[in-house]
N, C-alpha and C positions, 0 to 999 in steps of 0.2 A: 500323418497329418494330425490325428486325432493326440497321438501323442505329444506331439509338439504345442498343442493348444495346452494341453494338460499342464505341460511345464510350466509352460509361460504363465498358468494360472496358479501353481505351486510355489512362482518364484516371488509373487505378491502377496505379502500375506497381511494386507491391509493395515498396515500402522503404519499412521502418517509419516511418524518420527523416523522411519527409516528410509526413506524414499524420497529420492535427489531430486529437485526442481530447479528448471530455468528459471530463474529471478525475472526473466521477464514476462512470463506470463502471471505476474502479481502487480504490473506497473501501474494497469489498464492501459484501455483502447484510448487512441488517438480520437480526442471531440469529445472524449468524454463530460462530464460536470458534474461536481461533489457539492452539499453542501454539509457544514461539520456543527455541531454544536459543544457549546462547553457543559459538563452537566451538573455544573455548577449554577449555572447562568443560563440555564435552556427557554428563556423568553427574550434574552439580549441579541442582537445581533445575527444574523450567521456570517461561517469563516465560506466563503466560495472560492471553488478551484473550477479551473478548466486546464483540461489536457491539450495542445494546440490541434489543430486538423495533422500536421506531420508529425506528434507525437514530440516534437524536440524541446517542448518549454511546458510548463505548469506555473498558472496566472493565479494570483490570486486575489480576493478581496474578501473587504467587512463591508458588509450591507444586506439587506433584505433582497434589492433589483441587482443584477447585475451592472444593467446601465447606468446609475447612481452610486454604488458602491465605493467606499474609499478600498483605492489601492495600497494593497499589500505586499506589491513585488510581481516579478516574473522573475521563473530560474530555469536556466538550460540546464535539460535533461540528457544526459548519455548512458550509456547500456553497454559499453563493454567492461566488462568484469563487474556485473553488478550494475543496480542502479547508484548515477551520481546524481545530484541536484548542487550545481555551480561548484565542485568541488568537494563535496561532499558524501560521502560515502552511506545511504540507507540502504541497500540490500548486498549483499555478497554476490558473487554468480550462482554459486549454487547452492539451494535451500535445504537445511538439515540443521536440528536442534545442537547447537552449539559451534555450526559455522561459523569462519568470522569474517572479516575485511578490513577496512582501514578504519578503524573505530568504528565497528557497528560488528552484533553479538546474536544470531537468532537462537530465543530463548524459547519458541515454541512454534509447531508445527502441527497446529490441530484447530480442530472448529473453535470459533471465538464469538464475544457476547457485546455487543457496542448497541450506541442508543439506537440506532433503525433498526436493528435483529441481531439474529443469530447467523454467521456466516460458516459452514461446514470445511473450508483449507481456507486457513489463514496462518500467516506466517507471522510474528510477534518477534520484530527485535528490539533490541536496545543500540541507541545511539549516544558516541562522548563524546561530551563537547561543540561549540558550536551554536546555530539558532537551532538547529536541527536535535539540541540533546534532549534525550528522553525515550519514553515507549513511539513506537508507531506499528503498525497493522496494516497488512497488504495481503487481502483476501483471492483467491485463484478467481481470474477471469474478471473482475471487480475494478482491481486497485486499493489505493488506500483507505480503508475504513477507519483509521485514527491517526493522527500525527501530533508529533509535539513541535508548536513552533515557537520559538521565543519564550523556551519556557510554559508555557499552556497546553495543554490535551485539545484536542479537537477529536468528538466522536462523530461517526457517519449521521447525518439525519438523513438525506433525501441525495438521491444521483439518478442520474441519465445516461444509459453508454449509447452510444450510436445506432442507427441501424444497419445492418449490413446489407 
């Protein structure tokens, strides 16, 4: 037994860059809510997400309230082979520095630095093409802590995941 443990701990040898991940546990929780800032513009506006209660759509808007907010879309979310958003391709299925998919490139697998902190597994791809082209960042257990949409950065400010 003792051996067996040994292995299993010889076989990890702590680099993120080498270590396969389900794309979904970067998606985040179902109820979640983001809210993003530009950090260009970190007194304008925020960009708010909400992940739906089943997980299959991410809402968004520009507003300070949610309840007031101008809408900016909803887009169904699928998970097989990667995360989609209405057809579009942001995560691979499986996470490792230079994975790819259908236009989308993960270029990093290590802790990352956005306006709300420092997140220690964040995955960093690049996306072609698209509303969706550009960086975005999808931290283990989190979700998205950056996205580019329409061309714009959106950095993490503030989020909520559920409780369980």
């Amino acid at each position: 037994m003792i051996a067996l443990l040994l292995l299993a701990c010889a076989a990890d040898d702590g680099d993120p860059t080498t270590v396969s991940d389900d794309a979904a546990a970067y998606v985040g929780p179902a109820g979640a809510e983001y809210a993003y800032t530009r950090l260009d513009a970190v007194d304008d506006d925020p960009l708010l997400m909400r992940i739906s209660e089943d997980g299959a759509a991410w809402t968004f808007r520009l507003g300070g309230r949610w309840a007031d907010a101008e809408d900016r879309g909803a887009y169904a979310v699928a998970l097989d082979d990667g995360l989609w958003l209405d057809g579009a391709q942001l995560l691979p299925d499986r996470l490792r520095e230079g994975a790819s998919g259908e236009g989308c490139t993960v270029t990093a697998l290590d802790a990352a630095e956005v306006w709300y902190g420092t997140f220690p597994r964040v995955a960093t791809v690049e996306v072609e093409g698209g509303a969706w082209a550009g960086a975005h960042r999808f931290a283990l257990d989190i979700g998205p802590i950056a996205l580019t949409m329409e061309g714009t950065l959106w950095e993490l400010a503030s989020y909520e995941l559920p409780l369980e």
